[in-house]
C-alpha positions as CSV (number, residue, x, y, z in Angstrom):
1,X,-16.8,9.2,-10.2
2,X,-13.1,9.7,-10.1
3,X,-10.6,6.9,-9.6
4,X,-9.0,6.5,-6.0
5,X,-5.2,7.2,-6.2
6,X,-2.8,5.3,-4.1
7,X,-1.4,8.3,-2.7
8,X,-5.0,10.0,-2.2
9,X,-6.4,6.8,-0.3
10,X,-3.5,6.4,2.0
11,X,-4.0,10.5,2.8
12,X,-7.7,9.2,3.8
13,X,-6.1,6.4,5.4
14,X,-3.7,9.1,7.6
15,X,-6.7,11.3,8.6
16,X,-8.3,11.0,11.0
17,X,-5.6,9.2,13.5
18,X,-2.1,9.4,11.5
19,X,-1.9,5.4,11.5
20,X,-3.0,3.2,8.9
21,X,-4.6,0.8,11.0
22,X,-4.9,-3.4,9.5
23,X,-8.6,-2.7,7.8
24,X,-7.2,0.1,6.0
25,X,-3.5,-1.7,4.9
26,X,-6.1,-4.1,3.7
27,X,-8.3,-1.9,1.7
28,X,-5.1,-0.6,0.6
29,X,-3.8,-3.9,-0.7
30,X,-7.1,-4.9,-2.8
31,X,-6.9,-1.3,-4.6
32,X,-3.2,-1.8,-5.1
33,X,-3.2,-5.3,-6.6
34,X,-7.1,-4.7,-8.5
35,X,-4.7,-4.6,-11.7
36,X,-2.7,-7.3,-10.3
37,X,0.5,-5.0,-10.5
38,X,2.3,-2.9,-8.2
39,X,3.4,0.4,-9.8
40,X,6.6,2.1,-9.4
41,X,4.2,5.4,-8.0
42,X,2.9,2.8,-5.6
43,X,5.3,1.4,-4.4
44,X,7.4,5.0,-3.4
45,X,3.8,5.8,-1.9
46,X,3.9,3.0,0.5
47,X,7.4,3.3,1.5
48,X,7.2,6.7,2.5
49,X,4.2,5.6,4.6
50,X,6.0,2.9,5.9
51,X,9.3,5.0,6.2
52,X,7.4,7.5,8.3
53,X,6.1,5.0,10.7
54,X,2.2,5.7,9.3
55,X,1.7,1.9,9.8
56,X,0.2,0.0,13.3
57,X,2.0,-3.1,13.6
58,X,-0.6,-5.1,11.9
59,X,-0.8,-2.9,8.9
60,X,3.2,-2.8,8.5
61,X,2.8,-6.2,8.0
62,X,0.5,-6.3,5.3
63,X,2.3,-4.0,3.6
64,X,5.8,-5.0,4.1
65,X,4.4,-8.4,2.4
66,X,3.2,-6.1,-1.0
67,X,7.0,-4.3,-1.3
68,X,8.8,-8.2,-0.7
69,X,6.7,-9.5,-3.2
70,X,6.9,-7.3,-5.8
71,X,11.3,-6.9,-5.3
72,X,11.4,-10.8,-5.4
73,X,8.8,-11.0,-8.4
74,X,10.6,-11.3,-12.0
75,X,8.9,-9.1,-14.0
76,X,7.3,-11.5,-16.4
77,X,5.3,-12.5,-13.6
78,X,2.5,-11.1,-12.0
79,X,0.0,-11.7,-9.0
């Protein structure tokens, strides 16, 4: 079984509608923070969701919350 990329699961994500909806921000968020770290690769990945307006309201927020955290986080800390 191959490991679920970022960029691969929010492809999925943009299927079948073209919206990442709030169950999938979610889903997203658990994969993105199973290492409790948010890349650099992940990070461009969901801003150029976000940039592109691949988000429902609900969804931009969840995400919008990951990208906040991680700019404000120093980087000896971690979630």
């Amino acid at each position: 079984m191959t490991k679920l990329t970022i960029e691969q699961a929010i492809r999925e994500a943009l299927h079948d509608d073209g919206m990442i909806t709030k169950y999938e921000a979610r889903v997203l968020r658990e994969l993105i923070l199973a290492d409790n770290y948010i890349s650099k690769e992940e990070k461009t990945h969901l801003q150029k969701a976000m940039e592109e307006n691949s988000a429902d309201e609900a969804a931009f927020e969840i995400l919008s919350v990951l990208l906040f955290r991680d700019t404000c986080a120093s980087s000896k800390y971690r979630f």
